[in-house]
C-alpha positions as CSV (number, residue, x, y, z in Angstrom):
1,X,-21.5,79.9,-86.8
2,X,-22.7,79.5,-83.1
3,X,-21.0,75.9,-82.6
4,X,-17.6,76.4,-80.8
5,X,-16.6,73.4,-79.2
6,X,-16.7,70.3,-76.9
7,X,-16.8,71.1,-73.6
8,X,-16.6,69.2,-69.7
9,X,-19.7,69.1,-67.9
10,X,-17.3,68.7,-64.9
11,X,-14.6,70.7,-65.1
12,X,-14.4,73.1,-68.2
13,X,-12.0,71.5,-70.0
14,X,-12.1,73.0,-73.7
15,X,-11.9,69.8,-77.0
16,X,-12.2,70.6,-80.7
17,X,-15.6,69.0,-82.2
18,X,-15.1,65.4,-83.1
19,X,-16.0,62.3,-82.0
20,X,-15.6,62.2,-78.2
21,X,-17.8,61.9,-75.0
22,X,-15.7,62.1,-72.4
23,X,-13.3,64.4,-70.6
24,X,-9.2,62.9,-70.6
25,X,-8.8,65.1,-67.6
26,X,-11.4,63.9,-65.2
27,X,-13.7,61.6,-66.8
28,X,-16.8,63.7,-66.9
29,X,-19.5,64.0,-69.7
30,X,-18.7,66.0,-72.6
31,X,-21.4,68.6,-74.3
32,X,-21.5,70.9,-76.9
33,X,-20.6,74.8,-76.3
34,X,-21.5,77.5,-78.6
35,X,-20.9,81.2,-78.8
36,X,-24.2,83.5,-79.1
37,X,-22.5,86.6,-78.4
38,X,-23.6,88.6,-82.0
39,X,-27.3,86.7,-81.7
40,X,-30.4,89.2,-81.7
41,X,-33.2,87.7,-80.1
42,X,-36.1,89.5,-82.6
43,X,-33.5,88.5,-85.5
44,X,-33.2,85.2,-84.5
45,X,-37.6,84.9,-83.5
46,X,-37.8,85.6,-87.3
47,X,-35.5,83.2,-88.8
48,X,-36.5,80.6,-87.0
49,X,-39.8,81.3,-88.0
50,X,-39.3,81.2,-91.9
51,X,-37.8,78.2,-91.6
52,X,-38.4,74.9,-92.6
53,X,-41.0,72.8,-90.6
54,X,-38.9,70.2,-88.5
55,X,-35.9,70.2,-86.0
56,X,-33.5,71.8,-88.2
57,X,-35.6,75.5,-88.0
58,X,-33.0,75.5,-84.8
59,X,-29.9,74.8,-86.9
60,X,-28.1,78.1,-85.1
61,X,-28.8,76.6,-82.1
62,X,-27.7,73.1,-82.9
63,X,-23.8,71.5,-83.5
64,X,-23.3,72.4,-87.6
65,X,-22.2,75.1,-89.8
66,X,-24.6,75.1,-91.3
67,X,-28.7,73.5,-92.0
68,X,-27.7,69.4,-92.0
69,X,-29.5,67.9,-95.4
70,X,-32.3,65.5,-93.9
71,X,-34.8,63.6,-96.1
72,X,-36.5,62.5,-92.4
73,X,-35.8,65.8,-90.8
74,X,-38.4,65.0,-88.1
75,X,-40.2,67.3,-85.3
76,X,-43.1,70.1,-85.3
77,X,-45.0,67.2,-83.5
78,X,-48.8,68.6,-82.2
79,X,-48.8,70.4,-79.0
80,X,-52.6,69.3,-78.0
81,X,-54.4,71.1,-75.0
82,X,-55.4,68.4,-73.1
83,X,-58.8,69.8,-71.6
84,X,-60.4,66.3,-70.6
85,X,-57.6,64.8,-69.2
86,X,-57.3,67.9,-67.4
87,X,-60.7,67.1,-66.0
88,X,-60.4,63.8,-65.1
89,X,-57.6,64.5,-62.8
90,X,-58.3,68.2,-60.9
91,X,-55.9,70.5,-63.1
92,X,-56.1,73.4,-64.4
93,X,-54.4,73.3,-67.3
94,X,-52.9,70.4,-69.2
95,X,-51.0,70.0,-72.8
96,X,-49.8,67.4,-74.3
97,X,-46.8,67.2,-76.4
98,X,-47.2,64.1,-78.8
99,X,-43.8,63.2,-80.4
100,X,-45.0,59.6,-81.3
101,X,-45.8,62.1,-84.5
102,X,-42.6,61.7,-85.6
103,X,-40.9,59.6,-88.9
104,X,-40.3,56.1,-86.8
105,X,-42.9,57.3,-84.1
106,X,-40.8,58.5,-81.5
107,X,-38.7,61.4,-80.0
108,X,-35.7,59.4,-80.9
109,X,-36.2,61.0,-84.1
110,X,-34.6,63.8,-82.7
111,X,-31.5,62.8,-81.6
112,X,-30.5,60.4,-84.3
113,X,-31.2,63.2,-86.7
114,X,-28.2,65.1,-85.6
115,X,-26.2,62.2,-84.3
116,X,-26.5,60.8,-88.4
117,X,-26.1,64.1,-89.7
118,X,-23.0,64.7,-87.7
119,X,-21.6,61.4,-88.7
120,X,-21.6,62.3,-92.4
121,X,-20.0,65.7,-91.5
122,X,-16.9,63.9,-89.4
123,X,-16.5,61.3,-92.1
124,X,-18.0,58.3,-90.9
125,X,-19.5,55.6,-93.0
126,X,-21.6,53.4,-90.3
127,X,-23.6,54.2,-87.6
128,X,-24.5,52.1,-84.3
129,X,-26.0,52.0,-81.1
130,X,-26.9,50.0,-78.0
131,X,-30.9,50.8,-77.7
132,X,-34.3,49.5,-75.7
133,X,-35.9,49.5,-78.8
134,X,-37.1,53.5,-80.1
135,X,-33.6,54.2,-80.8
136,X,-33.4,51.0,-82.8
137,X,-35.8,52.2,-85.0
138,X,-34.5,55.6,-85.8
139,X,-31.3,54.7,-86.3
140,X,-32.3,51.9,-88.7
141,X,-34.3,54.2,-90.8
142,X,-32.1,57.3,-90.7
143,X,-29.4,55.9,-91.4
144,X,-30.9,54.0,-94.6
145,X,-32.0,57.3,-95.8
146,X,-28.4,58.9,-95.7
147,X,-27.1,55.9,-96.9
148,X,-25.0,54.5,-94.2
149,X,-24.5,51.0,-92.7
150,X,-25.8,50.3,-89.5
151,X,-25.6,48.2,-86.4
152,X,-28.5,48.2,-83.8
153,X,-27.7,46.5,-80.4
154,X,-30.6,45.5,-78.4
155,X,-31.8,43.2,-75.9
156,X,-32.8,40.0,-77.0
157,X,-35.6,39.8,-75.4
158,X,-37.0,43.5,-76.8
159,X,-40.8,43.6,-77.7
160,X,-41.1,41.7,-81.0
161,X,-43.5,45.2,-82.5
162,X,-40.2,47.4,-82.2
163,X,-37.6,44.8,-83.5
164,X,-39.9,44.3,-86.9
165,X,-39.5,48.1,-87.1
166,X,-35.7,48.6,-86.7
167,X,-34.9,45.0,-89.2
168,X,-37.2,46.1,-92.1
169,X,-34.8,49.2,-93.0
170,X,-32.1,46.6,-93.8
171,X,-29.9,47.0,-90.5
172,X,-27.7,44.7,-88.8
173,X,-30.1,43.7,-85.9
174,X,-28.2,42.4,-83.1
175,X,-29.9,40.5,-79.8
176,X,-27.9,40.6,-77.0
177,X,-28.4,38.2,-74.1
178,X,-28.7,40.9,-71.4
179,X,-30.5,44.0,-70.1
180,X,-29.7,47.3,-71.5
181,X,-26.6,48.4,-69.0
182,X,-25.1,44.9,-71.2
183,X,-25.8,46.4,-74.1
184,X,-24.6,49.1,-73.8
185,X,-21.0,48.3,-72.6
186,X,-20.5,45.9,-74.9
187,X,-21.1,49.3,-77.3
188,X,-18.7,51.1,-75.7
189,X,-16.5,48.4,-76.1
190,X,-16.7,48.0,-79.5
191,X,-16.4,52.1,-80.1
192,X,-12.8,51.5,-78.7
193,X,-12.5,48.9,-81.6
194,X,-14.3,49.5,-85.0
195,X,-13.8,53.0,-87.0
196,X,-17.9,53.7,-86.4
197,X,-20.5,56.5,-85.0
198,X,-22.1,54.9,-82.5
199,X,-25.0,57.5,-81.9
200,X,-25.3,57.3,-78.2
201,X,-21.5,56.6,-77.3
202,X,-18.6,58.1,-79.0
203,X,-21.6,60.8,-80.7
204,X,-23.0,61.6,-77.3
205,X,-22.7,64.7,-77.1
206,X,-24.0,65.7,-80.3
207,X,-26.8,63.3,-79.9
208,X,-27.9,64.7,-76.8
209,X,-28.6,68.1,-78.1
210,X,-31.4,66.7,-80.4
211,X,-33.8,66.5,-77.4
212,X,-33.2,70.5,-77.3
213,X,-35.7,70.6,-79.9
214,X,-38.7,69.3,-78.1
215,X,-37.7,72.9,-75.5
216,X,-38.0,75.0,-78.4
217,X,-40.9,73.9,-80.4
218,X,-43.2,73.9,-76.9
219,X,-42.1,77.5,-76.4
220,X,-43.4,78.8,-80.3
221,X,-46.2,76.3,-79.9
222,X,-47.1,77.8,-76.7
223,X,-46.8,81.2,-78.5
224,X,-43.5,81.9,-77.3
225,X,-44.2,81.6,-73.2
226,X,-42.9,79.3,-71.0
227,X,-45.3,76.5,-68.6
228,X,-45.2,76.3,-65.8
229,X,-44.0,72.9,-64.6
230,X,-43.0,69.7,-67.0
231,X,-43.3,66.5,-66.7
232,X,-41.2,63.7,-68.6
233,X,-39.9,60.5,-68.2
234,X,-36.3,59.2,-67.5
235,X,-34.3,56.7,-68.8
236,X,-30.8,57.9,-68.6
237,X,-31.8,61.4,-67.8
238,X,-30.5,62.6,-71.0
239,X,-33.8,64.3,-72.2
240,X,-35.0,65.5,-69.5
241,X,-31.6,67.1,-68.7
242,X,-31.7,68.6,-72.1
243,X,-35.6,70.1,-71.8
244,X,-33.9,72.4,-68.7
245,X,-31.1,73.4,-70.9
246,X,-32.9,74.5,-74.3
247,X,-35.5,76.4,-71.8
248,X,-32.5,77.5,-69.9
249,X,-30.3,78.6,-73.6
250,X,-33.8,80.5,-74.7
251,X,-34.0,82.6,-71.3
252,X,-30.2,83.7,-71.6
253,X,-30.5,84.9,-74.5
254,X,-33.7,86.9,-74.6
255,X,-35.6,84.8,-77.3
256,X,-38.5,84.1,-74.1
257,X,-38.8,85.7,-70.9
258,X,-39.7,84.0,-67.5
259,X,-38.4,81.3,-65.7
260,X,-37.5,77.9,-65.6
261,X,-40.5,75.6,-65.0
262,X,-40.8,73.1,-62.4
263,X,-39.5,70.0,-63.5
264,X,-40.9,66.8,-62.6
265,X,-39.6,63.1,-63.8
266,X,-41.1,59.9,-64.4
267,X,-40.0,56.0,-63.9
268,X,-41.0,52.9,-63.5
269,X,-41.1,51.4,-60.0
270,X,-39.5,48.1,-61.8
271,X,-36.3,50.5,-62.9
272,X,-36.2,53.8,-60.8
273,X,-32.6,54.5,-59.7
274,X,-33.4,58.0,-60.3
275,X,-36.8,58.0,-58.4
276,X,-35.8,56.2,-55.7
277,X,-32.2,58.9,-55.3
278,X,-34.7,61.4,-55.1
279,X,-36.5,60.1,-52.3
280,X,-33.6,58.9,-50.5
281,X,-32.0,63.1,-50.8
282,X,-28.6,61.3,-52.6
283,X,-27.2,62.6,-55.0
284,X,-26.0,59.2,-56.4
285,X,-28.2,57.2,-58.5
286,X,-27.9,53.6,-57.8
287,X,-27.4,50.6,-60.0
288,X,-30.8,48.3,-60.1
289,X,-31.7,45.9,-62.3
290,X,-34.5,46.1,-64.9
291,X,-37.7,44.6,-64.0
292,X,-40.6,46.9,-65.3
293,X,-43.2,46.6,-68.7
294,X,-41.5,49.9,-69.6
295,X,-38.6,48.7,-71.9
296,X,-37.8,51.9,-73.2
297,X,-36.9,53.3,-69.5
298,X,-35.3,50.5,-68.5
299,X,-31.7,51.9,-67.5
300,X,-30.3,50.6,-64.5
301,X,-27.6,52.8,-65.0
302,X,-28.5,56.2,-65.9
303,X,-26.0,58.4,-67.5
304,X,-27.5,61.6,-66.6
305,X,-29.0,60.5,-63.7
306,X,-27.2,62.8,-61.3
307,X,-28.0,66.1,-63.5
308,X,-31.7,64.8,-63.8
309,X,-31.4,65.1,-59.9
310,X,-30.3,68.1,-59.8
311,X,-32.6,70.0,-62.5
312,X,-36.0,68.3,-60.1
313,X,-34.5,69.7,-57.2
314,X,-33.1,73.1,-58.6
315,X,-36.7,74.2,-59.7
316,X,-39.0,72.8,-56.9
317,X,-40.0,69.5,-58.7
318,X,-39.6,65.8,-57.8
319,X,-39.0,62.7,-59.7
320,X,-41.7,59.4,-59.0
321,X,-42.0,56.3,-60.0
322,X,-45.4,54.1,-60.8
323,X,-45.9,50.6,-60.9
324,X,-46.9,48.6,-63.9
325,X,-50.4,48.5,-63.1
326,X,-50.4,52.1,-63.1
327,X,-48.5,52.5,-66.3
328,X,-51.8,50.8,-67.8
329,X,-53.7,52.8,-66.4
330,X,-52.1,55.5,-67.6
331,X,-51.7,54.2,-71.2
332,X,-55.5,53.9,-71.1
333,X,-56.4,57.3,-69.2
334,X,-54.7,59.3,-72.0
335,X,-56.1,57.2,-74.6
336,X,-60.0,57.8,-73.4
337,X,-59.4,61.5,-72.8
338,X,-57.3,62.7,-75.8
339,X,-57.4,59.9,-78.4
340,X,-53.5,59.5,-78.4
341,X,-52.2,56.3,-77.9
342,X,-48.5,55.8,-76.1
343,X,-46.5,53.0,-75.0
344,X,-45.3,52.3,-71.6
345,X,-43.2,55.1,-71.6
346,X,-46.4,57.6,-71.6
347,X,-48.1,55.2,-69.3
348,X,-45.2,55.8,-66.9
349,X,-45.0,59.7,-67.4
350,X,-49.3,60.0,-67.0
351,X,-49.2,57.8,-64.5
352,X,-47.0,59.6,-62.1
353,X,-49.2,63.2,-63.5
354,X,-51.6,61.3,-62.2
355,X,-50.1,61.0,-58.7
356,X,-48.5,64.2,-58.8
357,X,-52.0,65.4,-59.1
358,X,-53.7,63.0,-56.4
359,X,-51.3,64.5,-53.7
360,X,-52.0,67.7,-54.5
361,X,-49.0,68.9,-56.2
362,X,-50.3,70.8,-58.7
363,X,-51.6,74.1,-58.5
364,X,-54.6,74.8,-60.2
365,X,-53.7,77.5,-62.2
366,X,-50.3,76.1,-63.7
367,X,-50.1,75.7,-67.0
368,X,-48.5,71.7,-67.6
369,X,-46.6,70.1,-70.2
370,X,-46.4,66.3,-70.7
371,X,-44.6,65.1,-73.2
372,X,-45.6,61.9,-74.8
373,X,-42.1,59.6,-76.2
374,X,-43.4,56.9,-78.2
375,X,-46.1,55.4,-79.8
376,X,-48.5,52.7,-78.5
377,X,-48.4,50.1,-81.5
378,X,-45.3,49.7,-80.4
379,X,-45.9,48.0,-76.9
380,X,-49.4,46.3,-77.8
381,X,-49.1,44.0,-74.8
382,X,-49.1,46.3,-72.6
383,X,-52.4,47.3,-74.1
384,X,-53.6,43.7,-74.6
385,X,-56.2,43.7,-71.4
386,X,-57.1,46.9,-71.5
387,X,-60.3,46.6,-73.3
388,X,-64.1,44.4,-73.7
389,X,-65.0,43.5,-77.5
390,X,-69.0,43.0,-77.4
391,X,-69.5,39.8,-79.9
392,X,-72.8,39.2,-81.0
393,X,-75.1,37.8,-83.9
394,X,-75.8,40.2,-87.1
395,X,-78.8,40.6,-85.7
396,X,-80.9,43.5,-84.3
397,X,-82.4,41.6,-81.3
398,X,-79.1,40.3,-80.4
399,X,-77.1,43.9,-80.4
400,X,-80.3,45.2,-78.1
401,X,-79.4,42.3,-76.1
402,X,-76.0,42.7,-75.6
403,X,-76.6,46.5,-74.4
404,X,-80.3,46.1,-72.9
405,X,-78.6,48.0,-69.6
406,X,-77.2,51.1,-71.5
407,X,-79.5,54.0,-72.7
408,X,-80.4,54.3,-76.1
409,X,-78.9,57.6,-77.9
């Protein structure tokens, strides 16, 4: 099979496939390497074709021997052409990719999917992770479908909507007085000390190649062409790194022809390490602390940051950031012109379309892709002022009261 082995982002260094993230040599991030050299691009169109509707249709291109068993296997989610939102703001052409339309509502699916799958292949028994709240939920339910114990770390403080949908699947739901940089080294910690898979730690780079998915499925859905510029949000950088490199796989190998879109990341102005690199020309992201409506990108200390830097700048693109108001706005904006709701996260990443678009940074005859992460039941406060309910009497006189201004249809 194509998987081969575990390899330094930094500086080469060659491990065999088990449960490690980092390089002994120099410390860098480790990610999965494969070997492609007998694939034939037609060969490989067609199987991936007749196979089965989710994620694991990409199984040659993911880290198993084979097609992982999956009673959740998640993605497929609607690619939607976007014309109205197009409209609204001056483009051309817009689509939307909506992976809220996945089993726990968000692209988390994705990763967990092979992170869990994985675990059962190297043995493991319980599964873990240090989350902002989507991951909470996948993790929760994926890994009470295959059976394993679980351990969801989180914030304490998270939004009440996403910690009722990571404790109904039974896990051990753990608040942690802190922000999610807290979290998340008191994870690594603990991978150090108990025998378990934590998804986003000692599984990392297994995880990461989930996100490779959402690549693939918008070149078929786009009928096997490439658009012209992305935008998507960053957290720690991770999926937007991995967009760039199943685009980047796909064009190496013949299976699409082109090149690599412009890529162009969104944060919050309350947590924008990234962002605010960017605009400084450094190619060192920062510590900042958390202070932002958009929980689910709130990583002061972004993992990927660096490589998210470098794939914006590498094609021509730009990370932004957009303050809470305008994550509303943006929340709102996509609802009225597409009838998708998203959470903060798709606030944040319509929001800075929005101002990519307002500055004129958008050609008019690109084809755009904006990928939606989550779904808006999940962060209902952020929602809570958005709207006017018209009360009135059950009467006819009092409803032609209430909207004596408006026309008649």
């Amino acid at each position: 099979m194509a998987v081969d082995s575990l390899t330094c982002k930094e500086c080469e260094a060659s491990y065999e496939l088990g449960a490690a993230y980092f390089c002994e040599r120099c410390f860098g991030p480790l990610e999965v390497r494969y070997d492609h050299s007998d694939l034939e691009p037609a060969a490989a169109r067609r199987k991936i074709q007749a196979g089965s509707q989710g994620i694991w249709r990409y199984a040659n291109f993911l880290p198993f021997d084979g097609r992982p068993g999956d009673p959740l296997e998640p993605g497929l989610t609607p690619l939607i052409r976007a014309d109205r939102l197009a409209e609204r703001l001056g483009l051309g052409e817009v689509w939307v990719k909506n992976d809220a339309a996945n089993p726990t509502h968000s692209f988390k699916d994705r990763v967990v999917a092979v992170a869990v799958a994985k675990a059962k292949e190297l043995g493991f028994d319980t599964v873990a992770c240090a989350s902002t709240g989507n991951l909470a939920n996948a993790v929760a339910a994926h890994a009470a479908a295959a059976g394993l114990d679980s351990y969801v770390f989180v914030p304490s403080d998270l939004e009440e909507q996403k910690l009722l949908a990571t404790a109904i699947y039974g896990t051990k739901l753990v608040g942690v007085r802190g922000n999610y940089d807290d979290v998340n080294r008191l994870c690594t910690e603990l991978a150090q000390e108990r025998p378990w898979a934590f998804v986003n730690v000692n599984l990392r780079p297994y995880y990461a190649e989930g996100s490779k998915t959402l690549a693939y499925e918008t070149i078929e859905q786009l009928g096997w062409e490439l658009p012209d510029r992305i935008v998507a949000p960053i957290a720690s950088g991770s999926m937007f790194t991995k967009l760039g490199r199943g685009i980047s796989e796909w064009l190496q190998l013949g299976l699409v022809s082109g090149e690599l879109p412009t890529f162009c990341g969104a944060q919050a102005d309350g947590c924008s390490p990234v962002a605010t690199a960017f605009a400084d020309g450094s190619s060192v992201c920062k510590p900042q602390k958390p202070d932002t409506i958009a929980k689910s990108l709130a990583i002061g200390d972004p993992a990927d940051g660096p490589y998210a830097l470098d794939l914006a700048r590498s094609t021509g693109g730009s990370i932004d950031s957009v303050s809470d108001d305008e994550i509303t706005a943006g929340i709102k904006l996509l609802a009225e012109t597409t009838g998708i709701f998203t959470e903060t996260a798709g606030g944040v990443t319509v929001g800075v379309l929005a101002k990519l678009a307002e500055r004129g940074a958008i050609g008019g005859d690109e084809r755009v892709v904006v990928y939606i992460t989550g779904e808006g039941l999940k962060t209902l406060d952020a929602a809570r002022d958005s709207f006017r309910m018209h009360e009135i009497d059950p009467t006819l006189e009092d409803f032609e009261r209430e909207f004596a201004a408006q026309a008649v249809v």
